[in-house]
N, C-alpha and C positions, 0 to 999 in steps of 0.2 A: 504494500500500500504506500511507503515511502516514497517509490521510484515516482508513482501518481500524483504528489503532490507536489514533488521536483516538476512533472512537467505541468501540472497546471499553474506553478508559478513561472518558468519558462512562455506556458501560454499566455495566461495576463499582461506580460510585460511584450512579447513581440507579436501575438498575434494567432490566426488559424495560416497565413501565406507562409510564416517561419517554418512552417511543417511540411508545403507544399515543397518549401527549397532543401529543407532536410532530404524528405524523400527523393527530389529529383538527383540530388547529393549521394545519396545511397545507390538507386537504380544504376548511376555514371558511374560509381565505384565498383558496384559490383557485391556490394555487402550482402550478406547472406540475409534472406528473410528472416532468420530466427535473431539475427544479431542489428535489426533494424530498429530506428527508433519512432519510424513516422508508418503509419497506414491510411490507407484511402476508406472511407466508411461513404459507399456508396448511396446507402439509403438518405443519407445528409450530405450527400455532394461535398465533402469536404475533408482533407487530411488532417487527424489526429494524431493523438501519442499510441504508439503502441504499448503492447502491455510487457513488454520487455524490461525485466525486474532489474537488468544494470544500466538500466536509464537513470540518469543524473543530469541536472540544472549543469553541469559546468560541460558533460558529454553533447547534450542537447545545442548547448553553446557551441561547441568548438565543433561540431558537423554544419549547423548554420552558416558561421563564420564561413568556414570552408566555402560554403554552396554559393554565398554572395559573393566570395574573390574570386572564384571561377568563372560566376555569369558577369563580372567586370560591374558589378552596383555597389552601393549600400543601402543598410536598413532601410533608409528614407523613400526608396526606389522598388523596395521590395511589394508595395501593392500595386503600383501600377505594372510592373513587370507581369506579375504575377497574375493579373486581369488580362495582359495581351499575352499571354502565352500557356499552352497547356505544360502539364509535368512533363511529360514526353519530349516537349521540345526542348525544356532549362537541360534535360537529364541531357540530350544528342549538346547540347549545346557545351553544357561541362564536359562530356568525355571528350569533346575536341577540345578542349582546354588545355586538358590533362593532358593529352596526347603532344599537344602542342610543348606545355610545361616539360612533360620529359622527354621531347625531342631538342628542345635546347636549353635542357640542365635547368630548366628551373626560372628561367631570363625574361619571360614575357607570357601574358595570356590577351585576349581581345577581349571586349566586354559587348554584350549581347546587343545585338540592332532591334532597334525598335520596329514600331509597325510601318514604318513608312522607309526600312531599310538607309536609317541614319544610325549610326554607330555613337550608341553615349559615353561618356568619357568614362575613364579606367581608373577609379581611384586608388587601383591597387599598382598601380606605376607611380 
């Protein structure tokens, strides 16, 4: 019941999108279903905590963190991003990050183009 309360203070402070960039974070990595932190709850259209009892407030954090340096946002960018794009797409979008990140050591990632295929700034450069 612990891990539950870790993520619903995690939830109150970022949101129900924090979960969608976890999971899309997750699906790009490749993390095991059982070792996930975010699920889709389709009757509610929306990505929660899973019930993954080594979930913790600071794990929660640092897959977040992750998911925004990779889609090239911050927090502040995380709803609208989030509203023009499905999981599927943050998730193809991160694993070319990735991809990118360790084809040159770590040097550069692009950050996600909008809807209108303009490229927003990298605040992780």
């Amino acid at each position: 019941m612990k891990h539950y309360t870790q993520a619903n203070r995690f939830l109150q402070k970022y949101g129900f999108d924090a979960f969608k960039i976890i999971a899309a974070y997750e699906e790009a990595t490749g993390i095991p279903q059982t070792e996930r932190y975010a699920s889709w709850y389709g009757d509610y259209g929306i990505f929660e905590p899973s019930l993954n009892e080594d979930m913790t407030y600071d794990k929660l954090l640092s897959r977040y963190n992750a998911g925004l340096k990779y889609l090239g946002i911050i927090h502040e960018q995380a709803e609208t991003v989030c509203n023009q794009f499905l999981s599927e797409q943050l998730a193809e979008h991160i694993r070319g990050q990735l991809s990118r990140h360790n084809a040159d050591g770590g040097e550069r990632h692009r950050a996600l183009p909008d809807a209108k295929n303009k490229t927003k700034s990298d605040p992780c450069l």
